[in-house]
N, C-alpha and C positions, 0 to 999 in steps of 0.2 A: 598463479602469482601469490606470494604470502603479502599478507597484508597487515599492517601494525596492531598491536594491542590496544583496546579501548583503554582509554583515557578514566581513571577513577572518577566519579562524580559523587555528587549528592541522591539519595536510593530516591527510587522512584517510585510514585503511589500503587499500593499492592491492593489486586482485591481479593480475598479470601473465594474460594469458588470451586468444584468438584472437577478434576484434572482427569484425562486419559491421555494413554500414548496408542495411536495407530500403527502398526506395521503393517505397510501397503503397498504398491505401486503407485504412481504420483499419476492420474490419468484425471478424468471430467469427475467421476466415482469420486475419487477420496477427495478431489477439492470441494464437490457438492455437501460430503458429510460433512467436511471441519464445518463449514458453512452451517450446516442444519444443529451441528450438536453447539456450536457455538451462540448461536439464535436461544438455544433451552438455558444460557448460561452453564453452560460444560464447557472449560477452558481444554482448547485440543494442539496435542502438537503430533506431528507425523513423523516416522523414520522410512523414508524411500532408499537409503542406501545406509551400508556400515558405517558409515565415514559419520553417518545421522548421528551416532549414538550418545555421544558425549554432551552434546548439546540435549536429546533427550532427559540423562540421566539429569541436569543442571535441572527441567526443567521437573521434575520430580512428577508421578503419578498418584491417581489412586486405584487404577485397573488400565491392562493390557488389552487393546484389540487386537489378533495379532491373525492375519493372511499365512498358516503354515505354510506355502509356497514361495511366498517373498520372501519368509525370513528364511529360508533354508538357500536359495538362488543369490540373497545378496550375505552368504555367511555369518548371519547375526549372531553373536552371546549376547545379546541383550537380556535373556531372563537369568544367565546365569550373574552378572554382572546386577542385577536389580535384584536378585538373591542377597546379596552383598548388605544392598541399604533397606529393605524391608523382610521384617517377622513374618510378614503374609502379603500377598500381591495377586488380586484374584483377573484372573484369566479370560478371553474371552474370545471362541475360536471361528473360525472361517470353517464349516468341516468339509473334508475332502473325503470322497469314496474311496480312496486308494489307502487313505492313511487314517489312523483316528487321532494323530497329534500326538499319541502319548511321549511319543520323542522329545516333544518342546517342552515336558514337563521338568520344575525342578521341584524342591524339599520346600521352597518355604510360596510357591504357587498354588493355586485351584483353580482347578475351570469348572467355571462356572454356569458358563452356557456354549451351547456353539449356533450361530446363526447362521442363512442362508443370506449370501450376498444377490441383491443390494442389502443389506442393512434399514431394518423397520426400526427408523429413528428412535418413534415413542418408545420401543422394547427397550433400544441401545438406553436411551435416556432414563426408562424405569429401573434398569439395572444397574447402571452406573449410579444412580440417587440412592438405589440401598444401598450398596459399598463405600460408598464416599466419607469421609472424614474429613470435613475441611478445616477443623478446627487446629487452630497451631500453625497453618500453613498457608501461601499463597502463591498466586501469580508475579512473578518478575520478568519480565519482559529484558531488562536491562540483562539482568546476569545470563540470561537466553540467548543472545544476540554478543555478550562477549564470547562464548562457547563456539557458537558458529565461527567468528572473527578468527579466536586462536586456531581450532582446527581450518583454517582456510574454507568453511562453508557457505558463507555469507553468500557472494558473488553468486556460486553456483546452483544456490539454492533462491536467488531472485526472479521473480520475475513480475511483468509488466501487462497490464492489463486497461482497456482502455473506456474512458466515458464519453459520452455525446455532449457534446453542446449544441441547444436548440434558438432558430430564432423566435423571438415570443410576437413576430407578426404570424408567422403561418406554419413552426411548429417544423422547418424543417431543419436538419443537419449541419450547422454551420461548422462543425469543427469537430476536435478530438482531442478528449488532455489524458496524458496517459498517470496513470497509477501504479505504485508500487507494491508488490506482496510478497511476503517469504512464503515460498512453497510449503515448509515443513509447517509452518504457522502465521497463516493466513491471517487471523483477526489480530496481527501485531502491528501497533501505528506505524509506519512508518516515519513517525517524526524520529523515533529514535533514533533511526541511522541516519538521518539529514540532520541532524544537531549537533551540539560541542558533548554530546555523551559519548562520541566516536572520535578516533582519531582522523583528522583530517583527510588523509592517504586515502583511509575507507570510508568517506563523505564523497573523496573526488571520483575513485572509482565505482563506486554502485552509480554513482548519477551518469558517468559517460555509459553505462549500462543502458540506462532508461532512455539517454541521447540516441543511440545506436538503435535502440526498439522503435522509438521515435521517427529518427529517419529513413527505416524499414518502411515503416506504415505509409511515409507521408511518401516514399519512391511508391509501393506499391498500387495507392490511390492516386497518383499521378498518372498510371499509367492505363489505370481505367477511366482515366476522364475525369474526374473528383479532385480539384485541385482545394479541398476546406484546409485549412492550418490545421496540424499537429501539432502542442505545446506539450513540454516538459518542464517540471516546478527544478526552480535551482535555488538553494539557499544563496543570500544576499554575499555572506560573507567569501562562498568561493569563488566569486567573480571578482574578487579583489585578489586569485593568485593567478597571478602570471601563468603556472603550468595548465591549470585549470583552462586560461582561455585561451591560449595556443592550441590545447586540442581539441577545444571546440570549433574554433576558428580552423582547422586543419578539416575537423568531418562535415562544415559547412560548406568549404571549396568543394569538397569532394561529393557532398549531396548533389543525385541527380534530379534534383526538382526545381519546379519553377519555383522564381525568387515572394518569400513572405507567407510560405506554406508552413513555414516553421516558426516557433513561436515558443519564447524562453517568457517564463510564468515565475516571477521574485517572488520566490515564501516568506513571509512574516516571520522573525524571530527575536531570541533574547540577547544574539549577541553582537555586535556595537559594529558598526559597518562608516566609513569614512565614506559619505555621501557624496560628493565632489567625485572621490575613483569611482564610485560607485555607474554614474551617472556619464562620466566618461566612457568607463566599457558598453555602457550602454548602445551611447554613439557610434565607438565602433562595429559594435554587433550588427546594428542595423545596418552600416554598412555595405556587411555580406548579407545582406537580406534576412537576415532572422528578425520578426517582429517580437517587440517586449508586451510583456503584459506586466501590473504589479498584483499578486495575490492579497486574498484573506485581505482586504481593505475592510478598516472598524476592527481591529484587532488587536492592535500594537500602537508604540505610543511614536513612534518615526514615519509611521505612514504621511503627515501631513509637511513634513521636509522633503520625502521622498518624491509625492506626486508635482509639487513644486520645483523640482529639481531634475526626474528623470524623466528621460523622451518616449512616453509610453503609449501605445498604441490603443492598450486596451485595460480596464482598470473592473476586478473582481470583489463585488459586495461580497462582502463575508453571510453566510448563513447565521452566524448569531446578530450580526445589526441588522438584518432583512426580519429575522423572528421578534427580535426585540420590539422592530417598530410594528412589524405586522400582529404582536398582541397589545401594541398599548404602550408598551414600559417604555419607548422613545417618540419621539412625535415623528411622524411620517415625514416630514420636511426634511430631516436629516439625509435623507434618502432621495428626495427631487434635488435638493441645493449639491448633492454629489453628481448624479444626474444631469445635472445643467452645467457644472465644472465639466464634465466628462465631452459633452456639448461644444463646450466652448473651445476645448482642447482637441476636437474632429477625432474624439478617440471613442470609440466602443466599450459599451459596460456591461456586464453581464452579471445579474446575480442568479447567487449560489444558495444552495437549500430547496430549491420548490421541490415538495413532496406531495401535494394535495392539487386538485382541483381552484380550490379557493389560492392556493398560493400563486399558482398561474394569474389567472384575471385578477390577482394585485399587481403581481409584477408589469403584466401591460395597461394595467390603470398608470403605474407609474411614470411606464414611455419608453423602461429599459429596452436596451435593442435585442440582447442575448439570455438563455437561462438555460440554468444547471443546475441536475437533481436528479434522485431516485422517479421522479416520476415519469422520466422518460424511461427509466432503468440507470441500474447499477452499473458498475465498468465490469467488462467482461474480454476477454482472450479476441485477438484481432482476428481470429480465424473467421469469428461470429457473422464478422461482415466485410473479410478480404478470400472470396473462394481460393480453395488450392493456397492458403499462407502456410 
């Protein structure tokens, strides 16, 4: 399906920072690296397929990783094409017994090392640190994510990844919120593409994407006995289009799960939402059984119309108001008087951010019922804990 042009905006904060482009297969391997080289501050993006490239090239390098196998199997010109916009572009091979690469070479390339996969991060990372030039240049994520859009990649190169929600009395699995990642470029927010920096079309469609992953997860742990709520984050504003809730409302009849397993999660944003509709679809949603939750609460300046206003189930402390008060910079109170609203409304709260030991035994000094954080772990690919997914 093509999908519309992003929508011009105002540019987005860049941070200057030593780039590589990976040519690889897309497997557990190369999503571990972005992961690790991006950890050292290496901004990384991947070409899994030809169709990659354009979006690559938008996102500019300062060295090639390149799997001779992949790029020969999925027809790449990438070097000869990266020939094009760099004087020198230093190289970085996978070596194969059968071949020495010399074939991938062009005129304005060097290879510079060849490594044995897996890939010894520090080496990848010391090597990359002497080639690097970051000066003049950065990361845009924006003009990244139009490139995908025009070539039709966006969609195909989504995917969905999911985190734990814990209860903070005994620490077990209450639930599951899934996550958004671009394959090719994993450490890219996703608020980009869920905000007014995309064209709506492609706002509505990646999210029934993550609906769809969503209602996967929550049939397949239905079926082992596990009936916790799966939630999916939806910007506020597309619950006010019509088409948007028709077909959510169409994959809810059709979900074979029991009723309130699903669980639509309001993101916080900037742009301006008629609270009355807002609040309304709400109602109906519930209807079909999909429970509301509202996100990132202490974030935004509509949150306190909103919880006022919508029929919410379950209401999400934001990780900077949970930090703010847990160093001091707000008084803790802000955070019980939320707590006790929450109470009063027989709705569930859950905060978000515990990373630490210490952060835990705050959060149940507080009395919250739920928590979310790295410290139970990261979100990770549903396979982790759906056998045979």
């Amino acid at each position: 399906m093509s999908l519309a042009p992003m929508k011009t905006k105002a540019a987005i904060p860049m941070t200057a920072t030593a780039k590589v482009i990976i040519v690889e297969e897309e497997n557990a391997l190369s999503r571990s690296l972005q992961d690790d080289l991006e950890a050292h501050d290496i901004a990384v993006a991947c070409v899994f397929s030809k169709l990659d490239e354009e979006a690559s090239l938008v996102f500019g390098a300062d060295a090639l990783v390149i799997d001779p196998k992949s790029m020969r199997e999925n027809g790449h010109d990438l070097l000869d094409r990266f020939s094009g916009l760099r004087s020198s572009l230093p190289v970085i091979l996978t070596p194969n017994p059968k071949d020495s690469g010399d074939d991938l070479a062009f005129d304005g390339a060097s290879t510079v090392q060849r490594l044995q996969k897996p890939y010894a991060v520090p080496t990848l990372c010391n090597l990359i640190g002497r080639m690097a030039d970051v000066s003049g240049h950065a990361v845009n994520d924006h003009d990244y994510v139009t490139a995908l859009v025009e070539t039709d990649r966006l969609l195909p190169n989504l995917s969905v990844e999911f985190q734990s929600k814990q209860s903070l009395k005994n620490d077990k699995i209450v639930g599951y919120e899934a996550l958004t990642r671009i394959k090719t470029r994993r450490a890219l927010n996703p608020a980009i593409i869920f905000s007014d920096l995309v064209d709506v079309a492609v706002e509505v469609e990646a999210t029934l994407v993550v609906i769809d992953e969503s209602i996967r997860l929550a049939t397949a742990l239905a079926k082992r006995g596990k009936t916790v709520p799966v939630s999916f984050n939806c910007s506020a504003i597309l619950m006010t289009y019509r088409r948007f809730v028709d077909a959510l409302i169409s994959r809810l009849k059709q979900a074979d799960v029991p009723p309130n397993t699903l669980m639509l999660e309001i993101t916080e944003e900037s742009r301006v939402v008629d609270v009355d509709r807002l609040a309304a679809v709400c109602h109906v949603l519930r209807e079909h059984g999909l429970r509301i939750s509202i996100d990132d609460y202490g974030t935004g300046l509509a949150n306190l119309e909103r919880i006022a206003k919508i029929p919410f189930d379950e209401l999400k402390l934001d990780k900077t108001i949970f930090d703010a008060c847990y160093d001091g910079d707000l008084p803790m109170s802000l955070l019980t008087s939320m707590l006790d609203f929450c109470r009063s409304r027989k709705a569930r709260s859950v905060i978000e951010g515990i990373e630490t030991k210490h952060h835990l035994a705050q959060a149940r000094l507080l009395g919250a019922d739920f928590g979310q954080g790295f410290y139970w772990g990261c979100a990770v690919p549903p396979k982790y804990f759906v056998p045979g997914w």
